[in-house]
MOPAC internal coordinates of N, CA, C and O (Angstrom, degrees):
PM7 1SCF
backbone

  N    0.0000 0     0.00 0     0.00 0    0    0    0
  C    1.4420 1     0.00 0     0.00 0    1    0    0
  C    1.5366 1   107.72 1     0.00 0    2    1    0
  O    1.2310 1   118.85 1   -43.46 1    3    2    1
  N    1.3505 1   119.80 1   136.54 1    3    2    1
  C    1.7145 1   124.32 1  -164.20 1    5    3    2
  C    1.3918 1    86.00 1   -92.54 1    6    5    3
  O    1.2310 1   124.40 1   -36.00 1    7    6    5
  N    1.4129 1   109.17 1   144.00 1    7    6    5
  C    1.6233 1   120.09 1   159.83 1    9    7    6
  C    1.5832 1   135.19 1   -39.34 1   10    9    7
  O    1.2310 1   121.61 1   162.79 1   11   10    9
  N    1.6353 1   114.53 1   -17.21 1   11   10    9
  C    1.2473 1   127.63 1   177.27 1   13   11   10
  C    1.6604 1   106.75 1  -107.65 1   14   13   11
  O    1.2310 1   127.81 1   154.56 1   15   14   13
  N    1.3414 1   102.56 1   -25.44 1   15   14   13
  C    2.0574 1   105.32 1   142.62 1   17   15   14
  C    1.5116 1   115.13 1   -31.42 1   18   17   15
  O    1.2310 1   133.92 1    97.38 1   19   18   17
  N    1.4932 1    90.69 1   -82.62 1   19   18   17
  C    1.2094 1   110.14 1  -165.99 1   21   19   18
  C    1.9007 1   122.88 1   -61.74 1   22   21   19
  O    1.2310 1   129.00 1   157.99 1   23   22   21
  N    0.9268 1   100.27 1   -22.01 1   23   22   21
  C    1.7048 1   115.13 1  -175.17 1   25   23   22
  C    1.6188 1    96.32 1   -85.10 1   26   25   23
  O    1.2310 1   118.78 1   147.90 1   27   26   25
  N    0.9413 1   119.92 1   -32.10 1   27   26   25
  C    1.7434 1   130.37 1   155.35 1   29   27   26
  C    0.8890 1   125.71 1   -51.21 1   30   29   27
  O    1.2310 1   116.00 1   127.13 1   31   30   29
  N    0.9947 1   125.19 1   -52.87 1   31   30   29
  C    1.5812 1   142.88 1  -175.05 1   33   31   30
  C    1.2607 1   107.26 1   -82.17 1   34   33   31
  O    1.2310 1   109.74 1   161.65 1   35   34   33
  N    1.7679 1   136.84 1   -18.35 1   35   34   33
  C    0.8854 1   156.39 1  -164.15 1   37   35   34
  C    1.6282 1   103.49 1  -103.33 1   38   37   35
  O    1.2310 1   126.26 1   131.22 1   39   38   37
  N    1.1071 1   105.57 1   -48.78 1   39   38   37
  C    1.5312 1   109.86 1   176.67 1   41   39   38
  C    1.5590 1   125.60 1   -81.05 1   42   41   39
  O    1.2310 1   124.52 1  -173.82 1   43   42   41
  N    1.3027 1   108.92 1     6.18 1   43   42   41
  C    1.5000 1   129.56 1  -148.74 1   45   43   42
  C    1.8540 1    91.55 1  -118.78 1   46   45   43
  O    1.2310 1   137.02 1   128.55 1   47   46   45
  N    1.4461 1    84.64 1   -51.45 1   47   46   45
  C    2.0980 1    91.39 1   169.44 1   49   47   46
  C    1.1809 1   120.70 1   -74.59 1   50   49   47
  O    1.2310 1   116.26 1   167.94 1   51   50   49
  N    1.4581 1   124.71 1   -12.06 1   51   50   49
  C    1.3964 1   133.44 1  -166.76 1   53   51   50
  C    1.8539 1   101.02 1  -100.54 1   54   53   51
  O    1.2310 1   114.98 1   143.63 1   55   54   53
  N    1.3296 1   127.12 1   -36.37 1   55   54   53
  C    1.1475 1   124.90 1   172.38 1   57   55   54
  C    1.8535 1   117.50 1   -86.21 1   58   57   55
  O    1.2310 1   133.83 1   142.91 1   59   58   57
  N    1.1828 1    90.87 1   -37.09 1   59   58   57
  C    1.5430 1   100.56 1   176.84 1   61   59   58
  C    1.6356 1   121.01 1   -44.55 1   62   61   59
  O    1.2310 1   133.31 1   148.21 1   63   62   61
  N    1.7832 1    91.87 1   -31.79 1   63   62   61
  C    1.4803 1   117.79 1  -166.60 1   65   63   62
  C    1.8926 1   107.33 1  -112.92 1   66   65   63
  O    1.2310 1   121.84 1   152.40 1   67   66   65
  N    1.0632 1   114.08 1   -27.60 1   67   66   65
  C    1.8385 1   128.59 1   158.17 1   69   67   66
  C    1.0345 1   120.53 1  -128.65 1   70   69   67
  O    1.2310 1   115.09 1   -52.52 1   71   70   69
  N    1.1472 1   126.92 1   127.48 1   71   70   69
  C    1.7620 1   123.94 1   171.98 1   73   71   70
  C    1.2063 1   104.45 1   -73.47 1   74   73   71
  O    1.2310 1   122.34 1   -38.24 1   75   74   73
  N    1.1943 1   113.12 1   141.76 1   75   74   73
  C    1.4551 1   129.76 1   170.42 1   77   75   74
  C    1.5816 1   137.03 1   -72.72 1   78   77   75
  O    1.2310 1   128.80 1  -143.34 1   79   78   77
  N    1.6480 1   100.66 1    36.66 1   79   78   77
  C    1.3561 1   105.00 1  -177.30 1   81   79   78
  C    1.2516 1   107.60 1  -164.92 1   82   81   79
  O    1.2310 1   114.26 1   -49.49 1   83   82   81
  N    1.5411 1   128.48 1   130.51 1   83   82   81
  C    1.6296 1   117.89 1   174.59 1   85   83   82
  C    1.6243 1   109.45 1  -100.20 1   86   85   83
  O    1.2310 1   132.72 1    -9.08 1   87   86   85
  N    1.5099 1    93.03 1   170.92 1   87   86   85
  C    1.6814 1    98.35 1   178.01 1   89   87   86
  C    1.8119 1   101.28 1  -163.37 1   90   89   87
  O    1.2310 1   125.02 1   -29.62 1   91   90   89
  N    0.9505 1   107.96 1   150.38 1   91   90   89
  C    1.1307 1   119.98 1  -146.42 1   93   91   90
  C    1.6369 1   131.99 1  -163.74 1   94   93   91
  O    1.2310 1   103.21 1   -14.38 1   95   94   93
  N    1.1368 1   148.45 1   165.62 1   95   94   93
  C    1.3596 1   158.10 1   158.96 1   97   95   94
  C    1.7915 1   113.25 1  -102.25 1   98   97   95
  O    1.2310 1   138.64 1   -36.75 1   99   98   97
  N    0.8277 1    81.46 1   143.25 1   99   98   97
  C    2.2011 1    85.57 1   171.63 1  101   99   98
  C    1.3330 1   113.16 1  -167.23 1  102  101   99
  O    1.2310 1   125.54 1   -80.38 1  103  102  101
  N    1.5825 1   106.95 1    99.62 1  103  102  101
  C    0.7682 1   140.77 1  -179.15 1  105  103  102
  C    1.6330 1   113.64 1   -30.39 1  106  105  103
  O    1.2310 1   105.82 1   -54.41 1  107  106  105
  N    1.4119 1   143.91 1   125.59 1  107  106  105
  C    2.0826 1   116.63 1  -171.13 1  109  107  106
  C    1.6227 1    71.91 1  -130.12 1  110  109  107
  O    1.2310 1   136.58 1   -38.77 1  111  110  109
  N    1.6998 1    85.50 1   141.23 1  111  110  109
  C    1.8536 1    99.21 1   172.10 1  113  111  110
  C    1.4090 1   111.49 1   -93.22 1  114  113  111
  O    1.2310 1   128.27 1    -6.35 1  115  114  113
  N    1.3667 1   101.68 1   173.65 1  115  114  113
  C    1.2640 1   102.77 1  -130.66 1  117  115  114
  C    2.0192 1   110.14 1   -77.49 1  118  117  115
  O    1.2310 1   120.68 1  -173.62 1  119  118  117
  N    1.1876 1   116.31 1     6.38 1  119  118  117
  C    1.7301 1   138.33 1   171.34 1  121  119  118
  C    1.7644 1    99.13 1   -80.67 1  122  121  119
  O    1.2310 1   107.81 1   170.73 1  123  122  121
  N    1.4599 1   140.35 1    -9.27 1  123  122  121
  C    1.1344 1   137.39 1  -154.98 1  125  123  122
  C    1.5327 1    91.81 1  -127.70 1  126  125  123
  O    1.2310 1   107.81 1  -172.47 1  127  126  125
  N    1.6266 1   140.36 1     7.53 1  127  126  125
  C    0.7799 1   137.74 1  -178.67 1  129  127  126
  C    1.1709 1   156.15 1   -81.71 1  130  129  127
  O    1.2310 1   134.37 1   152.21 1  131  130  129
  N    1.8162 1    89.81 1   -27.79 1  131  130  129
  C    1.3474 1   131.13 1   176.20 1  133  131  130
  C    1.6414 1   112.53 1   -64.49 1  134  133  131
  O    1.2310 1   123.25 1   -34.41 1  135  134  133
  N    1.0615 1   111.38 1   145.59 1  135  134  133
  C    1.7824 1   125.95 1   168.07 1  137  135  134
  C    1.6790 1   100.22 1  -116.48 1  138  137  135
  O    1.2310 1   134.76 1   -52.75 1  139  138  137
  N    1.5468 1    89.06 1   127.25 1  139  138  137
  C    1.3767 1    99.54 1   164.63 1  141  139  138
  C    1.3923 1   117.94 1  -125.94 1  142  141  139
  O    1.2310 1   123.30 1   -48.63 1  143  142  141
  N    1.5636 1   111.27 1   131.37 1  143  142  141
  C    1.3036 1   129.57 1   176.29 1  145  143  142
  C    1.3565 1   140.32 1   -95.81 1  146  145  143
  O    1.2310 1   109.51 1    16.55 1  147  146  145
  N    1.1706 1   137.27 1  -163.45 1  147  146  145
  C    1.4081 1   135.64 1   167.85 1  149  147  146
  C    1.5402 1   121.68 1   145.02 1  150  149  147
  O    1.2310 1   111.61 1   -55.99 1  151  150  149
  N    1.4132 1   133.41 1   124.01 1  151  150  149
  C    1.2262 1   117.24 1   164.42 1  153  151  150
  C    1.7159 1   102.93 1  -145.91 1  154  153  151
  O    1.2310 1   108.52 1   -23.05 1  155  154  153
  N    1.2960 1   139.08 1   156.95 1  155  154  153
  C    1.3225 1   141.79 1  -139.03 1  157  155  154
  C    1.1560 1   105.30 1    -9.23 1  158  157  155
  O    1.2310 1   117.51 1   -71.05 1  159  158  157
  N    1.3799 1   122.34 1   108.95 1  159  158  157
  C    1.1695 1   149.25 1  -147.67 1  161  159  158
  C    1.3883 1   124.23 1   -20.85 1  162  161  159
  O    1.2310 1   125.40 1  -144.76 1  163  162  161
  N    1.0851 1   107.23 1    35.24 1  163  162  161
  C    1.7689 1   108.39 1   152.48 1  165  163  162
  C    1.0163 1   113.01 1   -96.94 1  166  165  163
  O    1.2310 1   114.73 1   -43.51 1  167  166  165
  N    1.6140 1   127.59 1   136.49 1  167  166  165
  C    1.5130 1   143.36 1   174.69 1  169  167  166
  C    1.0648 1    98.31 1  -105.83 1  170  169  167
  O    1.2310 1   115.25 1   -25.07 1  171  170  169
  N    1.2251 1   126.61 1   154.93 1  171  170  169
  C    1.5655 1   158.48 1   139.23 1  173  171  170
  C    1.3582 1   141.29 1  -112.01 1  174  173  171
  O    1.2310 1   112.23 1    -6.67 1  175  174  173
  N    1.3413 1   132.26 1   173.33 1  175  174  173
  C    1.4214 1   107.18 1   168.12 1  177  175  174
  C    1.5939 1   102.41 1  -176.60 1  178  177  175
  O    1.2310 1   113.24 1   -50.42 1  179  178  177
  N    1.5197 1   130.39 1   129.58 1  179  178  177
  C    1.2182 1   126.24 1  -117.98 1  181  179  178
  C    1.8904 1    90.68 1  -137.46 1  182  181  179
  O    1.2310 1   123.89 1   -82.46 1  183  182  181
  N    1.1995 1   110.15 1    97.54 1  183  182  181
  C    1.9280 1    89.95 1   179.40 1  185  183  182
  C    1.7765 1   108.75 1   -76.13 1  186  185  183
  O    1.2310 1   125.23 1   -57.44 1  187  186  185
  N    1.6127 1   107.56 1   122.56 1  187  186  185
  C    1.6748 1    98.98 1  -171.03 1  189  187  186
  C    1.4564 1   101.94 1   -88.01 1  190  189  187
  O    1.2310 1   108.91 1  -173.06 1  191  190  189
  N    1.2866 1   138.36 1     6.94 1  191  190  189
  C    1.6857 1   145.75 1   148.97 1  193  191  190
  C    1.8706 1   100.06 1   -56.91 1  194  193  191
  O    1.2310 1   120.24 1   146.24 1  195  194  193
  N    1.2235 1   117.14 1   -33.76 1  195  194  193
  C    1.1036 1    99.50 1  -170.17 1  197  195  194
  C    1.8307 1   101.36 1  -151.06 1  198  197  195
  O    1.2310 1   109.95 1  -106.72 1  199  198  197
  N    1.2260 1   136.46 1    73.28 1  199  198  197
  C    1.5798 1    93.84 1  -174.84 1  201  199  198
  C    1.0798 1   127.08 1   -93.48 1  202  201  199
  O    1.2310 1   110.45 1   -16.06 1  203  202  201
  N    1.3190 1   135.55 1   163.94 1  203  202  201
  C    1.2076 1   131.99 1   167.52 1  205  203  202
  C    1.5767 1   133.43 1   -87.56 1  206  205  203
  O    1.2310 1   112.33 1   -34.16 1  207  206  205
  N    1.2392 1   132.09 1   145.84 1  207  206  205
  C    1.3596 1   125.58 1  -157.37 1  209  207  206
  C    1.7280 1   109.08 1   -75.60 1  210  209  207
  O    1.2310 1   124.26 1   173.53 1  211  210  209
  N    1.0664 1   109.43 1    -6.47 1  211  210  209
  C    1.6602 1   102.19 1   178.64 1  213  211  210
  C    1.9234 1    91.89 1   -92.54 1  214  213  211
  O    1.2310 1   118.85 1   137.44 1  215  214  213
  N    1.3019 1   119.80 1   -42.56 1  215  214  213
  C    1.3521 1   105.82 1   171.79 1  217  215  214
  C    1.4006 1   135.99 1   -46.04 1  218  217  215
  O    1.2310 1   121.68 1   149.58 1  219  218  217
  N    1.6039 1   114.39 1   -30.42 1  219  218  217
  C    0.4626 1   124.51 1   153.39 1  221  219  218
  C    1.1699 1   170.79 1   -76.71 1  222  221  219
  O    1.2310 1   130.66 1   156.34 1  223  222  221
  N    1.4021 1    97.03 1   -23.66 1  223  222  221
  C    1.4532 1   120.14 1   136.65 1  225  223  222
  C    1.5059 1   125.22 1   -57.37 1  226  225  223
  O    1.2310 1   109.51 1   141.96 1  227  226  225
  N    1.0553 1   137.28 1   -38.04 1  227  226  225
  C    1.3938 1   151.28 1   160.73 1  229  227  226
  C    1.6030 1    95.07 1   -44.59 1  230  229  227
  O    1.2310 1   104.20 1   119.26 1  231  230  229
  N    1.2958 1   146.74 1   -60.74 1  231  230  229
  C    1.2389 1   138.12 1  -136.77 1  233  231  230
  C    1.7929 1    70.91 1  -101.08 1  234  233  231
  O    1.2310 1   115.63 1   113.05 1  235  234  233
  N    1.1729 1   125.90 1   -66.95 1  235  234  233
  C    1.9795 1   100.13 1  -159.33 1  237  235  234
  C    1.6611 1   106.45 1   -54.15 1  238  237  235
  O    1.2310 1   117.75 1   160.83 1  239  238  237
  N    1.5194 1   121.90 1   -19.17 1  239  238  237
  C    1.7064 1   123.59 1  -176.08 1  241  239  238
  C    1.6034 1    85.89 1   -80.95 1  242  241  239
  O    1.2310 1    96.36 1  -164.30 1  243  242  241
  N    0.8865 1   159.33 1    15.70 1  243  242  241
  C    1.2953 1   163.28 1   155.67 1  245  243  242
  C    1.3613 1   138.45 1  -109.62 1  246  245  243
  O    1.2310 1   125.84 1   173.43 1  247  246  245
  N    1.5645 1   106.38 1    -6.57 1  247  246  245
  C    1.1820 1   136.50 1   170.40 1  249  247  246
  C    1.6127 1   110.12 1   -80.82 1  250  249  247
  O    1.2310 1   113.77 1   -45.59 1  251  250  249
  N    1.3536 1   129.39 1   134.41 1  251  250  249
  C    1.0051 1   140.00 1   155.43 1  253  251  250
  C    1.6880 1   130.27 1   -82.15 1  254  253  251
  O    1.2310 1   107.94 1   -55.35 1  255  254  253
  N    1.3272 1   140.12 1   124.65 1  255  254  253
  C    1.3926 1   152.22 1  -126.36 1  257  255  254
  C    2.1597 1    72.05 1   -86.50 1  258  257  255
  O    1.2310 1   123.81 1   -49.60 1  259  258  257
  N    1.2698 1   110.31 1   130.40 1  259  258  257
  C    1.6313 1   150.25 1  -179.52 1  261  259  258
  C    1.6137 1   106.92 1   -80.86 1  262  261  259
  O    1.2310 1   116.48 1   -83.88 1  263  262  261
  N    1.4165 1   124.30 1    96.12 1  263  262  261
  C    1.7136 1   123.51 1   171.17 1  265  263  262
  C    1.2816 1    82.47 1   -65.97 1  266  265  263
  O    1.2310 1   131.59 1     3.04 1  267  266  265
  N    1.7324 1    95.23 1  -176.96 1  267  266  265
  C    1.6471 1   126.42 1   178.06 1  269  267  266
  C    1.4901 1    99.63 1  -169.11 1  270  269  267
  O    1.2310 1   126.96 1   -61.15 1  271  270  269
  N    1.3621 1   104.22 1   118.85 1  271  270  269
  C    1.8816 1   111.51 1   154.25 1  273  271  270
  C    1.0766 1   115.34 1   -16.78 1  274  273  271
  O    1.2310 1   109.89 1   -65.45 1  275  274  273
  N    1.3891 1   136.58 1   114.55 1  275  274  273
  C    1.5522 1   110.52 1   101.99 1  277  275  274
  C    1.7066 1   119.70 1  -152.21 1  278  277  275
  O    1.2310 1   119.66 1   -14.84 1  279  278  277
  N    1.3860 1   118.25 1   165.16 1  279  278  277
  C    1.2161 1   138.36 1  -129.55 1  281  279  278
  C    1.6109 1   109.28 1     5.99 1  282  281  279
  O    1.2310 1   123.62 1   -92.79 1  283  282  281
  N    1.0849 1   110.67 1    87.21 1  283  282  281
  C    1.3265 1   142.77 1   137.72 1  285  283  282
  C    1.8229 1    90.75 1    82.03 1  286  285  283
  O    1.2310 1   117.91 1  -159.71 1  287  286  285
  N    1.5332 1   121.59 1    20.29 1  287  286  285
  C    1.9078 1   124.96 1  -173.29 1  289  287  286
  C    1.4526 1    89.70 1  -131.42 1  290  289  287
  O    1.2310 1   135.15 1   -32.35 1  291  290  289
  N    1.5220 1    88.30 1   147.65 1  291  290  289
  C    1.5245 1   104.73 1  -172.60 1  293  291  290
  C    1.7512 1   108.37 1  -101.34 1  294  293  291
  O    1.2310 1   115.75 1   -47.72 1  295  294  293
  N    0.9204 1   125.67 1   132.28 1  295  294  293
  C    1.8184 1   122.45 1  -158.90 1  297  295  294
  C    1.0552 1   102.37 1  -165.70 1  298  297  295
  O    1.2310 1   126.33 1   -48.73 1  299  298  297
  N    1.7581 1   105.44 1   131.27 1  299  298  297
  C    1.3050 1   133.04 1   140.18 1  301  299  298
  C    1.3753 1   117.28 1   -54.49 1  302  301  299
  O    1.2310 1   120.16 1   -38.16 1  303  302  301
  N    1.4663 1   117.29 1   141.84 1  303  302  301
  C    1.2042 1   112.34 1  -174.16 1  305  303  302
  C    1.8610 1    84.88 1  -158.56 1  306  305  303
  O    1.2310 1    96.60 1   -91.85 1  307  306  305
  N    1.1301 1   159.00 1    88.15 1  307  306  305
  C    1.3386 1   138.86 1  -167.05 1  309  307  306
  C    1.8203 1   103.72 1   -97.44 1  310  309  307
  O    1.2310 1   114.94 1  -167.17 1  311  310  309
  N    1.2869 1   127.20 1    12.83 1  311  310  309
  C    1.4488 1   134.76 1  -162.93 1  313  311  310
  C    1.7384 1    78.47 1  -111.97 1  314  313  311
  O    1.2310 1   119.52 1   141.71 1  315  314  313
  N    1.4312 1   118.53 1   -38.29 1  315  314  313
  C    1.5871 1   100.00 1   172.29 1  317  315  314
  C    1.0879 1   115.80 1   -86.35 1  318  317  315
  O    1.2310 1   126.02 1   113.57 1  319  318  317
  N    1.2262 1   106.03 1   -66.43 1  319  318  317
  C    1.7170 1   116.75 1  -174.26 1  321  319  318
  C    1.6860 1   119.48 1  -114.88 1  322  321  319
  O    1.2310 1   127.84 1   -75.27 1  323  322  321
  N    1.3725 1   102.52 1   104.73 1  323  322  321
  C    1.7813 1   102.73 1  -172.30 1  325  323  322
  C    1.2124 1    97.79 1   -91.65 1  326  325  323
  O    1.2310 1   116.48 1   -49.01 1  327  326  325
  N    1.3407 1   124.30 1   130.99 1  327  326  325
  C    1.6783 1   115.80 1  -156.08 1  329  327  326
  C    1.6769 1    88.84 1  -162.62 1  330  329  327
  O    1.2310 1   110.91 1   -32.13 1  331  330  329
  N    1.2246 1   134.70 1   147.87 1  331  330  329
  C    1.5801 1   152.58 1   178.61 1  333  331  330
  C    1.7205 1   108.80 1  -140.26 1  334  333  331
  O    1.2310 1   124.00 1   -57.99 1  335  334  333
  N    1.5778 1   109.94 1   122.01 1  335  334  333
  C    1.4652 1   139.21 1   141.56 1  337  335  334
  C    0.7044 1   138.80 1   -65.63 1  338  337  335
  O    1.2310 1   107.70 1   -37.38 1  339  338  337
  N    1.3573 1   140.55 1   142.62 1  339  338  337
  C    1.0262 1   140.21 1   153.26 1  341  339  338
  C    1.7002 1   121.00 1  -145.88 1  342  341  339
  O    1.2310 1   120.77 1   -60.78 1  343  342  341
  N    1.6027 1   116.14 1   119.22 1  343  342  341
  C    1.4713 1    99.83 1  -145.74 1  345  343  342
  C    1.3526 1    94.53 1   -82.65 1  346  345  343
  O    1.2310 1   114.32 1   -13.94 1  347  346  345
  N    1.3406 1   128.36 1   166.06 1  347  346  345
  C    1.4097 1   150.41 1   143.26 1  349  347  346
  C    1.3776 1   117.11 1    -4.69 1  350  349  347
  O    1.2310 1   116.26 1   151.67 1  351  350  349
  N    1.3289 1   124.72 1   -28.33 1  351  350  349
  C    1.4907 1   116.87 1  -154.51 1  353  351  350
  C    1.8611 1    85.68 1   -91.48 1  354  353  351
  O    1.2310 1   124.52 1   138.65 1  355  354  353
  N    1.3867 1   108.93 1   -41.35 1  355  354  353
  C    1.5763 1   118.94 1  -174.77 1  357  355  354
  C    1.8390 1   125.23 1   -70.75 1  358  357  355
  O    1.2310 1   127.28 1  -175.99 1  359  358  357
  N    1.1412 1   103.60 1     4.01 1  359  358  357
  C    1.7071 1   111.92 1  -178.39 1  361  359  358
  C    1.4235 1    95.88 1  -152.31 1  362  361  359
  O    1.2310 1   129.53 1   -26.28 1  363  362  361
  N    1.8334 1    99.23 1   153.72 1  363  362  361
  C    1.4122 1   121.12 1  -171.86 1  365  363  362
  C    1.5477 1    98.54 1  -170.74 1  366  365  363
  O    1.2310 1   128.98 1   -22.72 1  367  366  365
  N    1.8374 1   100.30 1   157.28 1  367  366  365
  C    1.5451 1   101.39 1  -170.56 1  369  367  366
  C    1.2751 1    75.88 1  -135.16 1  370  369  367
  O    1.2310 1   115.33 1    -4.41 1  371  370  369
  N    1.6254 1   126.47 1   175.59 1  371  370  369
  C    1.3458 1   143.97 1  -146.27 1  373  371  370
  C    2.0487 1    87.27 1  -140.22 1  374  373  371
  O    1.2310 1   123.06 1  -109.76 1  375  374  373
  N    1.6140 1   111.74 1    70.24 1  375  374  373
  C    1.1262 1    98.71 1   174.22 1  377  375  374
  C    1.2611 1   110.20 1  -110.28 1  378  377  375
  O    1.2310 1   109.22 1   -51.40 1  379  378  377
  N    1.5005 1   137.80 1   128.60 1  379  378  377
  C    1.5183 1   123.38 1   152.78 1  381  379  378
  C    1.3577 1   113.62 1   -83.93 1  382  381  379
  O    1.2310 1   134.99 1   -59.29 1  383  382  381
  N    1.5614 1    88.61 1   120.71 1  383  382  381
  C    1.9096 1    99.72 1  -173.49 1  385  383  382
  C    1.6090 1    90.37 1   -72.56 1  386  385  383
  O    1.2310 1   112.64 1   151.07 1  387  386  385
  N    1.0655 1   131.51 1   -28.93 1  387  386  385
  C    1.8601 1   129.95 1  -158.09 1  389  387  386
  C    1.3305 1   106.18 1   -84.06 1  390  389  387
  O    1.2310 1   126.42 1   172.34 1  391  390  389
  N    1.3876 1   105.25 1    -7.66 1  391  390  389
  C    1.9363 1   111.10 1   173.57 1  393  391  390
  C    1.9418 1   108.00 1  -106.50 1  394  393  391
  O    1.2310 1   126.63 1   168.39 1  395  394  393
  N    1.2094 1   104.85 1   -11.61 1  395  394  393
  C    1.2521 1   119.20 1  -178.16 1  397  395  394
  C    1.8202 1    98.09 1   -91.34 1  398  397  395
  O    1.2310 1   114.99 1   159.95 1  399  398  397
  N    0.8128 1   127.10 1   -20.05 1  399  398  397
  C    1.6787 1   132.53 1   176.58 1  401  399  398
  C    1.6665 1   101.37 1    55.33 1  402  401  399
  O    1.2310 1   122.92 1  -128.83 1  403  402  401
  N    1.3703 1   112.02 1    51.17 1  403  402  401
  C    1.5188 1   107.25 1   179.22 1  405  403  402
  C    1.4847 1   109.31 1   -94.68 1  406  405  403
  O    1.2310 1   109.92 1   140.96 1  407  406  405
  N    1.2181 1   136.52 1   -39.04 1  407  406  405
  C    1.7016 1   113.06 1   149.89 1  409  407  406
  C    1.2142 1   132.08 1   -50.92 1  410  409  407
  O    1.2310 1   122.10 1   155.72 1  411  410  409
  N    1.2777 1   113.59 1   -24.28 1  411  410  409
  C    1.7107 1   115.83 1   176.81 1  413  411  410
  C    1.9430 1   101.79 1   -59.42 1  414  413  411
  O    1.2310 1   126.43 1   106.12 1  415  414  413
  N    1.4597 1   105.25 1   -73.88 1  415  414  413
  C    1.6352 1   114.06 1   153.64 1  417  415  414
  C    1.6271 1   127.66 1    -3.51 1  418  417  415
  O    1.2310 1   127.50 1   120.65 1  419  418  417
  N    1.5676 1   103.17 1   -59.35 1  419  418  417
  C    1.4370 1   114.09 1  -154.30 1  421  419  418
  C    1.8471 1    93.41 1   -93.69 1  422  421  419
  O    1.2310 1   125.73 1   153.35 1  423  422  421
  N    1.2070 1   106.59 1   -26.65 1  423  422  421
  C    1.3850 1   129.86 1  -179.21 1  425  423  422
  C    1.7771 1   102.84 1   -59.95 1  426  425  423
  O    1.2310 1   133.18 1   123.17 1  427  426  425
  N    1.2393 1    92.14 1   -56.83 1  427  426  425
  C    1.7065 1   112.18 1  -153.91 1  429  427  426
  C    2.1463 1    85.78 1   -66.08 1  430  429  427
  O    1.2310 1   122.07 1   118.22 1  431  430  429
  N    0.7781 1   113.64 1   -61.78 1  431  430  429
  C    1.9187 1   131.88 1  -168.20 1  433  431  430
  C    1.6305 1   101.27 1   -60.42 1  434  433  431
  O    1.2310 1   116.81 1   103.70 1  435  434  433
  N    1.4391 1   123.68 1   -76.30 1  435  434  433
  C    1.2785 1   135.55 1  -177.94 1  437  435  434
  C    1.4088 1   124.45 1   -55.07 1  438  437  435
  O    1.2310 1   117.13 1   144.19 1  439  438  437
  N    1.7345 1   123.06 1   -35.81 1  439  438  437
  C    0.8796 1   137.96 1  -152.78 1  441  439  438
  C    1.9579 1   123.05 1   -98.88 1  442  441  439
  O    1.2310 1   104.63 1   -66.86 1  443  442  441
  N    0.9734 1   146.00 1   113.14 1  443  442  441
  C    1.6589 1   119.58 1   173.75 1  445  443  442
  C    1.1749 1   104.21 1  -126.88 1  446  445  443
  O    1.2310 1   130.36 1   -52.60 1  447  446  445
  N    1.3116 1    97.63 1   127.40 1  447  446  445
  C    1.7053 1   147.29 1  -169.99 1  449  447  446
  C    1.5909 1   103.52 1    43.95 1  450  449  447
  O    1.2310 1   130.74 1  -132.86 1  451  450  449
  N    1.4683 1    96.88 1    47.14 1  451  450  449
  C    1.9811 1   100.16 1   154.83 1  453  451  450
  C    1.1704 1    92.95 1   105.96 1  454  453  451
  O    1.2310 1   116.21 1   168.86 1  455  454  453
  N    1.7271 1   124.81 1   -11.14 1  455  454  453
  C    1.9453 1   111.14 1  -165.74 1  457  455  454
  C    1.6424 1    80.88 1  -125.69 1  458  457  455
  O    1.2310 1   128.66 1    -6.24 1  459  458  457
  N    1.6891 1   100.93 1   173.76 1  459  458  457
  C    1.2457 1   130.37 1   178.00 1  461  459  458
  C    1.9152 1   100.58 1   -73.13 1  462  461  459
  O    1.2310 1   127.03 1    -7.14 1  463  462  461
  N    1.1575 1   104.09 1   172.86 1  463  462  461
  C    1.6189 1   109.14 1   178.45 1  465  463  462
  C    1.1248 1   108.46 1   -60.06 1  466  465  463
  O    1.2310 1   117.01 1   -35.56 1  467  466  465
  N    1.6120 1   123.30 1   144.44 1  467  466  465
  C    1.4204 1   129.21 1  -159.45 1  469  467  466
  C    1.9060 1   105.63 1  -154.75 1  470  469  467
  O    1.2310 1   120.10 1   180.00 1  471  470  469

C-alpha cells in the first residue's frame, strides 16, 4: 500500500468517524456586546443586548445606500432593494476571542492529540 494510499484511507476513517467541521453558539458576556461605529466623523455605538432607537437610527444615518448584481452591473435600485452598508473599516466590537476559549473548542472537536487528521 503507497503512502498516499494509506493517508487516504486514513483520512477516510477519520471523517467517516468525525466530521470535519464545528458549529456552534458562544455565549459573549455582557462587556463584549457593544457595536461600535463611525463614518466622517460621526461615532456611534449600539448595545445589541438592548438597543436603543436613537442608536439606531444613528447607525442606518451612517449607512451608505447597498448596490446588488445583476447581469454582470452593479446598481442602485432602492424601489427594489432598499438595503444600507457599512464597510468593515467603520465598525468594531470589543471581543476577546482568548476569554471566549474558542480555539480551545475548535481544538478540542477538529483536532487529535493537538494535530489535524493524520
Amino acid at each position: 500500500m503507497s503512502i498516499t494510499t494509506k493517508k487516504l484511507e486514513q483520512l477516510k476513517g477519520a471523517v467517516a468517524n468525525r466530521v470535519p467541521y464545528i458549529s456552534g453558539v458562544v455565549p459573549l458576556p455582557p462587556q463584549s456586546t457593544t457595536l461600535f461605529f463611525g463614518r466622517g466623523g460621526t461615532t456611534g455605538q449600539l448595545d445589541l443586548r438592548n438597543p436603543e432607537d436613537a442608536q439606531v437610527q444613528l447607525l442606518v444615518k451612517l449607512c451608505e445606500p447597498a448596490t446588488f448584481g445583476r447581469n454582470q452591473e452593479d446598481l442602485l435600485d432602492e424601489t427594489y432593494r432598499k438595503a444600507g452598508k457599512m464597510d468593515i473599516e467603520n465598525f468594531a466590537m470589543n471581543i476577546d476571542f482568548g476569554q471566549l476559549h474558542i480555539s480551545d473548542k475548535i481544538s478540542s472537536e477538529l483536532l487529535v492529540d493537538g494535530r489535524p487528521f493524520r
